[in-house]
C-alpha positions, -999 to 999 in steps of 0.1 A, spaced: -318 -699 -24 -301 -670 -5 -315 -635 -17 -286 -613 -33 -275 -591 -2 -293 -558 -19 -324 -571 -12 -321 -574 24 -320 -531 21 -360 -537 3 -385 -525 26 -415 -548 5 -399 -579 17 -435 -594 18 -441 -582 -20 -407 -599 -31 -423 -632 -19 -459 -626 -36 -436 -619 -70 -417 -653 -68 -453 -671 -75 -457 -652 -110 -474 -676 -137 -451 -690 -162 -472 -676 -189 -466 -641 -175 -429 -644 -174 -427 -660 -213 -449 -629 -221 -421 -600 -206 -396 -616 -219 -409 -626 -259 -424 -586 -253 -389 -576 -242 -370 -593 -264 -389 -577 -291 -382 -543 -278 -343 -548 -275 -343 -562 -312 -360 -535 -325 -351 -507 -303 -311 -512 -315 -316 -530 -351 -340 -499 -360 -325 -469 -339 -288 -487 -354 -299 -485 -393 -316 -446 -390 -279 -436 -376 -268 -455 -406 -289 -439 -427 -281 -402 -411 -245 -407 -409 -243 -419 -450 -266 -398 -468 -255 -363 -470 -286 -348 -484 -296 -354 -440 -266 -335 -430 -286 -307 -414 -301 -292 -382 -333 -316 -378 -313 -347 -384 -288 -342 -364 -309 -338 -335 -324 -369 -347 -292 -387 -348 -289 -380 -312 -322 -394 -299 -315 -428 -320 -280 -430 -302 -296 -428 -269 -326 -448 -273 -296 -473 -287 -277 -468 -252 -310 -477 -231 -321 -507 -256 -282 -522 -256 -269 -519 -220 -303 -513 -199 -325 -538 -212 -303 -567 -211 -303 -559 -174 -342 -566 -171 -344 -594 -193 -321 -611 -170 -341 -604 -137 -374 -614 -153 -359 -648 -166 -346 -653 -129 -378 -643 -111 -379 -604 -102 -346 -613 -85 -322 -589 -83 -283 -612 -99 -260 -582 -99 -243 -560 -74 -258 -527 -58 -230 -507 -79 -238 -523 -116 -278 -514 -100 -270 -481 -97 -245 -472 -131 -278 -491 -148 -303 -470 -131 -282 -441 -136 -280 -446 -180 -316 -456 -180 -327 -419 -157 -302 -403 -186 -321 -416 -218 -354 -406 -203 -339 -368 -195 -322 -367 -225 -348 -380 -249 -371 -351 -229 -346 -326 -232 -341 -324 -268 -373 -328 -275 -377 -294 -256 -348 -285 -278 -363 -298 -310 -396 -279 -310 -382 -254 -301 -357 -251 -335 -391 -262 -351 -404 -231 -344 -377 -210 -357 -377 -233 -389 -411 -221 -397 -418 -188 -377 -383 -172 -383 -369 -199 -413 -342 -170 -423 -328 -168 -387 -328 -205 -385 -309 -214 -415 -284 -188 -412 -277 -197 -376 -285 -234 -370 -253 -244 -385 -237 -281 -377 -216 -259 -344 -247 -249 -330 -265 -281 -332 -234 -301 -316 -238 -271 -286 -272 -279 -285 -264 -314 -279 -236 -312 -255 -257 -285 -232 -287 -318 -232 -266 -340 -221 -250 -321 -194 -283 -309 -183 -292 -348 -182 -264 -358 -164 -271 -333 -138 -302 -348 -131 -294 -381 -133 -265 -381 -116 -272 -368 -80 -292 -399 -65 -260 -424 -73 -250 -400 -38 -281 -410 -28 -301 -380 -34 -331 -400 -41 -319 -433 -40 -315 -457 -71 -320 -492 -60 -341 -525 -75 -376 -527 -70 -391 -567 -76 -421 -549 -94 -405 -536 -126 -380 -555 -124 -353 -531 -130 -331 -507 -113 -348 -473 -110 -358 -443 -85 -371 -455 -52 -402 -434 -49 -416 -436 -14 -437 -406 -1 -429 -369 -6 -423 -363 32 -397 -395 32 -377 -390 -6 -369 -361 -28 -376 -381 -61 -408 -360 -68 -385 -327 -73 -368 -349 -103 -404 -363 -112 -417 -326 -115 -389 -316 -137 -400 -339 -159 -435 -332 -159 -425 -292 -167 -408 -304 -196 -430 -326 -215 -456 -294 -209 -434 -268 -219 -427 -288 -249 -463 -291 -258 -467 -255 -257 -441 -245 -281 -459 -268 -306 -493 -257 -301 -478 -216 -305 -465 -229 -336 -500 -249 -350 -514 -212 -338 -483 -196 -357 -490 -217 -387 -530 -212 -385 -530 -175 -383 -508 -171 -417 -537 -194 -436 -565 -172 -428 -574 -159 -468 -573 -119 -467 -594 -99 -494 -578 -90 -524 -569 -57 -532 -558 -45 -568 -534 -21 -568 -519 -11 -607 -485 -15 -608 -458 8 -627 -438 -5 -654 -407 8 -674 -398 -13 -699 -415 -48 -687 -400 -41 -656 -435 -40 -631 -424 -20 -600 -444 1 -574 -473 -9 -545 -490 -31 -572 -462 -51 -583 -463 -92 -569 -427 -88 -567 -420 -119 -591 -406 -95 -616 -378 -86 -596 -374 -120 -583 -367 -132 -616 -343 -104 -620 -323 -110 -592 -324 -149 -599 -303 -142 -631 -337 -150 -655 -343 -108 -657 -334 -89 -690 -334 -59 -699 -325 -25 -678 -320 -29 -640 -357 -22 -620 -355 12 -606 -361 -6 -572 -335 -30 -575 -306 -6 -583 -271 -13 -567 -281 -48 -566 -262 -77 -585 -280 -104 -603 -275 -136 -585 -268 -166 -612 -258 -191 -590 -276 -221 -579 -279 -212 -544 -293 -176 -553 -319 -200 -577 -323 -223 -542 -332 -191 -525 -369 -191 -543 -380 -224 -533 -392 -212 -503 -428 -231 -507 -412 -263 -510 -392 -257 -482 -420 -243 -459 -435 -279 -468 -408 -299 -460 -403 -279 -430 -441 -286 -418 -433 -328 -424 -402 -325 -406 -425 -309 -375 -448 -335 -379 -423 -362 -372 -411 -347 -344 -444 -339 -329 -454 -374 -334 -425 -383 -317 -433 -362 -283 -469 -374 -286 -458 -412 -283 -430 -403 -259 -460 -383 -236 -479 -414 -243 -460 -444 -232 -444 -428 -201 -477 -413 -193 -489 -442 -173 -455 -447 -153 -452 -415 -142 -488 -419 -132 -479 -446 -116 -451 -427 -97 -471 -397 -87 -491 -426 -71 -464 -441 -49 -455 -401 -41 -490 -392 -31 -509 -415 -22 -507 -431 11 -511 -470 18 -526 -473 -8 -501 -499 -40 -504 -496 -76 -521 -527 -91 -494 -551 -102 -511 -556 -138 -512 -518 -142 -479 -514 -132 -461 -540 -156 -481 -527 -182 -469 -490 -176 -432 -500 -168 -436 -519 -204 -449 -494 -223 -419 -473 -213 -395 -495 -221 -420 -498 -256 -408 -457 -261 -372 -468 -274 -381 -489 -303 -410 -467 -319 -386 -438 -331 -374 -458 -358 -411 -465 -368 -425 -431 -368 -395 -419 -392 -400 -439 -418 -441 -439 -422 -438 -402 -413 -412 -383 -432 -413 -388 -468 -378 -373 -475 -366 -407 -451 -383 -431 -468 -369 -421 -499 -333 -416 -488 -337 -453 -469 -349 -470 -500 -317 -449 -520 -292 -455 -499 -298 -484 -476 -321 -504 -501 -303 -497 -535 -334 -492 -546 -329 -461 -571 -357 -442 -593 -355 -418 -620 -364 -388 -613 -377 -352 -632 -354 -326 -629 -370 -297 -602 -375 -263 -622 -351 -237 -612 -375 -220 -591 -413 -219 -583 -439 -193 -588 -463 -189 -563 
């Protein structure tokens, strides 16, 4: 058989020939494993779009973030994948031409900066959600979350784009059987600049959460109680020892009687989205799940590209010395893994999806109680 003319360019010609002998076992493994990940990475990122797009109860700043990660993890599982499948079934053999290698290299280096650039993005919101949730809901409107999104994928494009020029070349390698950053040593390729990019992100990312677990911790610590009388003038309970509830009340629309002497000037608010306005614990909690998810998400995306780019500081760093091929598939595997467990980590997760999948996709409608207007804490 005459080797496809890109591999002639391969400087592990010897390693090429060790990865023809791979055990049939090992190949029916990658691609049962594979084919797994494909069907489930665009089946399960494909119905949480459907389920984003339809319900309009998720037609807000989290979810449409969220939107955007599913239709990128979509774009790697659907056009990338295929691409690897292919090569395993034909022996680590590259069947395509050096341009499609590159254009698939190129959308499968854009997922991975994407997914790690909104993620950046997303705890980021997450901290305004909870540290500064009046900001955040008066400015995170649908405009600013599609500005959001276009500035990640610019920002991904300009880092994925530059070694299609050969910047830090894109071209197959037999051992992951895929098209993907040659990384040589640091004195011989600028891939590591690209690789420490990365590496900043996923930390600065981890960061942000952990200020906002601190954030979060600090407003839990129980403070002495301290009675103070409060005034009142006709049932109206204002001054230092008033909880304030009185006046919320008023200003809800649920006050009677004569204005509060420190609420004067001020309308009563009998509107449902004044009455909304008070729900503020249930919000606070649903803000905290929504967190969750998303931090769940960065921990599993941190997790299965761990070992890969492990495996690429290796190549950078270490000289003579070659990854262990076991290691290596495994690593290269569990990235591919990172696109199909979005899907997964929404629904047992996020309480608020599983209910709106079960409404909306499954048909599967329950009665409900009615909310009160408004919640005393």
């Amino acid at each position: 058989m005459i080797p496809p003319p890109s591999m002639a360019n391969y400087s592990h010609a010897g390693d090429h020939t060790i990865l023809q002998n791979v055990s049939p076992l090992a190949t029916f493994l990658k691609l049962t494993s594979l084919g797994f990940i494909i069907g489930v990475g665009v089946v399960g990122n494909l119905l949480i779009s459907i389920l984003l797009v339809k319900d309009k109860s998720l037609h807000r700043a989290p979810y449409y973030f969220l939107l955007d990660l599913c239709a990128s993890d979509i774009l790697r599982s659907a056009i990338c994948f295929p691409f690897v499948f292919t090569s395993v079934k034909n022996g680590s053999v590259l069947t395509y031409s050096i341009l499609t290698c590159k254009v698939i290299a190129f959308l499968g280096v854009l997922s991975c900066f994407h997914t790690a650039f909104m993620l950046f993005c997303v705890s980021v919101t997450r901290y305004l959600a909870i540290a500064h949730h009046r900001f955040y809901t008066k400015r995170l409107t649908f405009w600013t979350c599609l500005a959001v999104i276009c500035m990640v994928w610019t920002l991904s494009v300009a880092m994925a784009f530059p070694p299609v020029l050969d910047v830090g070349t894109y071209t197959f390698i037999p051992e992951e059987d895929q098209c993907t950053f040659q990384h040589r040593s640091f004195r011989a390729n600028d891939s590591l600049g690209f690789m420490l990019l990365l590496a900043l992100i996923l930390l600065a990312t981890q960061l942000v959460y952990l200020k906002l677990i601190f954030f979060v911790h600090d407003r839990r610590k129980m403070k002495p109680v301290q009675f103070v009388p409060a005034v009142s003038q006709n049932w109206t309970f204002h001054g230092p020892g008033a909880s304030g509830q009185a006046a919320a009340n008023w200003l809800a629309g649920f006050g009677r009687g004569p204005t509060p002497p420190t609420l004067l000037g001020i309308r009563q608010n009998s509107n449902a989205a004044g009455r909304r306005r008070l729900l503020v614990l249930d919000e606070f909690k649903t803000e905290k799940r929504i967190s969750r998810m998303f931090y769940i998400m960065t921990f599993f995306f941190l997790a299965l590209w761990g070992p890969y780019l492990v495996a690429c500081y290796w190549r950078v760093f270490a000289r003579g010395s070659v990854v262990p091929r076991g290691y290596l598939t495994a690593a290269v595997w569990m990235s591919f893994a990172q696109a199909g467990v979005n899907p997964f980590i929404c629904i047992f997760s996020n309480r608020e999806l599983r209910r709106c999948f079960s409404t909306t996709l499954l048909y599967c409608r329950k009665s409900r109680l009615p909310r009160e207007p408004y919640c005393v804490i």
